[in-house]
C-alpha positions as MATLAB code, in Angstrom:
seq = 'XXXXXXXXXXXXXXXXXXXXXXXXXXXXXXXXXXXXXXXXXXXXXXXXXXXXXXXXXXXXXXXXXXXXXXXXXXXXXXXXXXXXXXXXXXXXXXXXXXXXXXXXXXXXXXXXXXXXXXXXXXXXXXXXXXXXXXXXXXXXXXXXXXXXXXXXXXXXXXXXXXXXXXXXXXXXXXXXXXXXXXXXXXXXXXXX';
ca = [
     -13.912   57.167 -177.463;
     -13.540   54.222 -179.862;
     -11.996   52.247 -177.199;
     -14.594   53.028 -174.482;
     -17.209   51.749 -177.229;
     -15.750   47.909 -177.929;
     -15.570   47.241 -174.397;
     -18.781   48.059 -173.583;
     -20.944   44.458 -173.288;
     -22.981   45.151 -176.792;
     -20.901   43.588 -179.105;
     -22.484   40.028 -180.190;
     -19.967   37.717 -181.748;
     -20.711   35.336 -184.111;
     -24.001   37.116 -185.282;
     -22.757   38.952 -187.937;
     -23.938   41.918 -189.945;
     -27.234   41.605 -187.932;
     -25.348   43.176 -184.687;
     -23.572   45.031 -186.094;
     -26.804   46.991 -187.128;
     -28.400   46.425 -184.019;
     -25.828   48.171 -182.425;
     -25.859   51.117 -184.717;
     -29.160   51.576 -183.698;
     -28.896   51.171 -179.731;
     -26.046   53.763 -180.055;
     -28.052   55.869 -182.145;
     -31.148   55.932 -179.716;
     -28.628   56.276 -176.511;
     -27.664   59.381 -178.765;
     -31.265   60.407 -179.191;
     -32.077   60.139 -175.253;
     -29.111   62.112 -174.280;
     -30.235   65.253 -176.898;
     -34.123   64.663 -176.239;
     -32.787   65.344 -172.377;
     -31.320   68.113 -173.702;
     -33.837   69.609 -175.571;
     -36.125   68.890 -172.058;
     -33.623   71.225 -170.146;
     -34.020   73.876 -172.588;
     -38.000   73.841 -172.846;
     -37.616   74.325 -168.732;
     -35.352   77.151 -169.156;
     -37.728   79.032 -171.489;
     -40.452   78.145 -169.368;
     -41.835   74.954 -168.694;
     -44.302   74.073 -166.240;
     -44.874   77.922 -165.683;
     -47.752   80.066 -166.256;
     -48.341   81.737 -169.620;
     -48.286   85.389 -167.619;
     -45.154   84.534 -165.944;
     -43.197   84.620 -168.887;
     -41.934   86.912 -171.436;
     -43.103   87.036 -174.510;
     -39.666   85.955 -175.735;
     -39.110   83.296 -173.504;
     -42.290   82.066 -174.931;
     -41.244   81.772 -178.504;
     -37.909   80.441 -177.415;
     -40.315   77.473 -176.103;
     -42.420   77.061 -178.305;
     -39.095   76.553 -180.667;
     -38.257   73.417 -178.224;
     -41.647   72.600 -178.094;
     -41.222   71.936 -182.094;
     -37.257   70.667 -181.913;
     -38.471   68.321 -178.659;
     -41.394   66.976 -180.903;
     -39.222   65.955 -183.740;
     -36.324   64.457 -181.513;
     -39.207   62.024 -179.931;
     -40.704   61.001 -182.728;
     -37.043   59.744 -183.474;
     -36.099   58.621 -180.488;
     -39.036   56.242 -180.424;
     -38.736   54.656 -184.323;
     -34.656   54.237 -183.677;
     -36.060   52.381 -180.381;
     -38.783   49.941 -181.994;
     -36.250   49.234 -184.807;
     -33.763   48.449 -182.577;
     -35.731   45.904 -180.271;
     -37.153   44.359 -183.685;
     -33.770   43.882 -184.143;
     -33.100   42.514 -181.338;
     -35.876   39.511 -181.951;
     -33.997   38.203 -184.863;
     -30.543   37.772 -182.927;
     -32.108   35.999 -179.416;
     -35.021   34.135 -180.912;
     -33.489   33.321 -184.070;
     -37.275   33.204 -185.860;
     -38.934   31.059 -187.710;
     -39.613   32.378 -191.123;
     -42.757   32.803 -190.361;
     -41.986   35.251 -187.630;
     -39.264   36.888 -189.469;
     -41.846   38.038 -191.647;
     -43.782   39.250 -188.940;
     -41.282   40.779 -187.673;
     -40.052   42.178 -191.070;
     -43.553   43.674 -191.415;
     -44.023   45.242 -188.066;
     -40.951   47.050 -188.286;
     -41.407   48.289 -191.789;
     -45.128   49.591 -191.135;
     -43.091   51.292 -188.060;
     -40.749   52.870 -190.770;
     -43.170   54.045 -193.090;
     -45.641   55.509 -190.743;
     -42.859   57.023 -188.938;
     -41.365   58.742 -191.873;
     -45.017   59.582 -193.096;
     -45.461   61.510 -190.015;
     -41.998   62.854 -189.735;
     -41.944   64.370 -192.928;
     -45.352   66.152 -192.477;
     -44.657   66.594 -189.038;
     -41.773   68.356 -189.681;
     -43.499   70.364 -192.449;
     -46.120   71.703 -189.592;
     -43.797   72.426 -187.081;
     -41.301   74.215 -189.503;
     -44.135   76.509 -190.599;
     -45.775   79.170 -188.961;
     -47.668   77.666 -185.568;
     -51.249   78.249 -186.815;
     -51.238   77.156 -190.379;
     -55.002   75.406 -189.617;
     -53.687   72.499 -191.997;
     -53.996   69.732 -189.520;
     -55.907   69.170 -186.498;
     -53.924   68.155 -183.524;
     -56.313   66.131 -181.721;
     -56.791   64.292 -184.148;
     -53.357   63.748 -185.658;
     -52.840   63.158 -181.880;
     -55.203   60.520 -181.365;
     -54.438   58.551 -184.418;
     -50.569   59.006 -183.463;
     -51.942   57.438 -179.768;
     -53.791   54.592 -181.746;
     -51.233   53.424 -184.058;
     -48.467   53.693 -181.241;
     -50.155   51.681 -179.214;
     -50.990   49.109 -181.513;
     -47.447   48.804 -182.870;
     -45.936   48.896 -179.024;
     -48.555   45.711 -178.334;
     -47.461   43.585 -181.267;
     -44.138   44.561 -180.515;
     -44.179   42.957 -176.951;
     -46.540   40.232 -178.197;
     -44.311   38.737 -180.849;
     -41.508   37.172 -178.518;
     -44.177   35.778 -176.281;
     -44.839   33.085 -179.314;
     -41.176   32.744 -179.739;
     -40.541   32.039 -175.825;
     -43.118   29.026 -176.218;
     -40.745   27.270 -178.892;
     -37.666   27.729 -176.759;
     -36.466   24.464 -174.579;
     -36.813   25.368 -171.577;
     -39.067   24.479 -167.821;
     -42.344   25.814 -168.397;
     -41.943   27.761 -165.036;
     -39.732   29.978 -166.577;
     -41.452   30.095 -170.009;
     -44.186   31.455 -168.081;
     -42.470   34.044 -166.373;
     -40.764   34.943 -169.418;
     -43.971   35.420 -171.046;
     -45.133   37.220 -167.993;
     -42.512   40.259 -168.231;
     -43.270   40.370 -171.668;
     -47.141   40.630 -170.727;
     -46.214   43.431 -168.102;
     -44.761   45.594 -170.883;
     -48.654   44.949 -172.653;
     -50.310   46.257 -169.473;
     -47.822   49.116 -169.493;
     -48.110   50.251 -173.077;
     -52.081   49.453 -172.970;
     -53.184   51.410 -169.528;
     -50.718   53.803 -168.930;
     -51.844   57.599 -170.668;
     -49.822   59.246 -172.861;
     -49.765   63.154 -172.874;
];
């Protein structure tokens, strides 16, 4: 297994600790996909996408269990992920120090909120289902809000880094424009 891992292309030479870190954390959220797929097979075995009356009472609490475990594992998944393309930023762009500080701030408002949430997320779900101490819409929406927000500065902040690159301004632009298409994406498209 160790061998299969150095010769896959993520190793950056001559970056130092930085990559080293940043590939920690695209291993880690690899790791997260692969058991947040996991958890999605089990929440269809227990009864996904089926009627309430179709399945046993049983079944039911089983998935309502992966409901909770599924939950948890994405909120994960997602943090690892934004860390790991913040990462990312410092080893192609090599910012400015204003921008590292940018940077340095967006991901550690990611952190923080994250592990706010996690912590009394995880406190909710361990707990019985109906506890009435937080409102789901509403711990919802503001989870919507602030994900959205972050995923938009996120895709913003290499746009301003592209501009200082030497390059043709043909390509800055279409640089700029995939990064743009990820704005649209994370701006229009609804989240459940």
């Amino acid at each position: 297994m160790t061998n299969a891992y150095h010769k896959l292309p993520l190793r950056s030479h001559g970056y130092g600790k930085l990559s080293k870190i940043e590939e920690v954390f695209l291993i880690l959220e690899q790791i997260g996909l692969v058991v947040f797929g996991c958890v999605l097979f089990q929440q269809d075995r227990y009864g996904a996408g089926k009627h309430l009356w179709d399945i046993s009472e049983q079944d039911y609490i089983e998935f309502i269990k992966w409901i909770k475990a599924g939950a948890i594992v994405y909120v994960l998944v997602i943090l690892v992920t934004k860390i790991s393309i913040l990462l990312l930023y410092f080893r192609i762009f090599q910012p400015s120090r204003t921008m590292r500080i940018v940077i340095h701030i967006n991901l550690w408002t990611n952190v923080v909120v994250y592990a706010i949430g996690f912590g009394s997320g995880v406190s909710w779900f361990v707990g019985p289902h109906d506890t009435g101490k937080a409102n789901g819409r509403a711990v919802g929406m503001v989870s919507a809000i602030f994900n959205s927000v972050s995923d938009i500065a996120i895709l913003v902040l290499p746009i301003s880094m592209v501009w200082k690159l030497y390059m043709p301004r043909k390509r800055k632009l279409a640089i700029s424009a995939v990064f743009a298409t990820g704005i649209l994406y994370a701006h229009y498209v609804p989240r459940q």
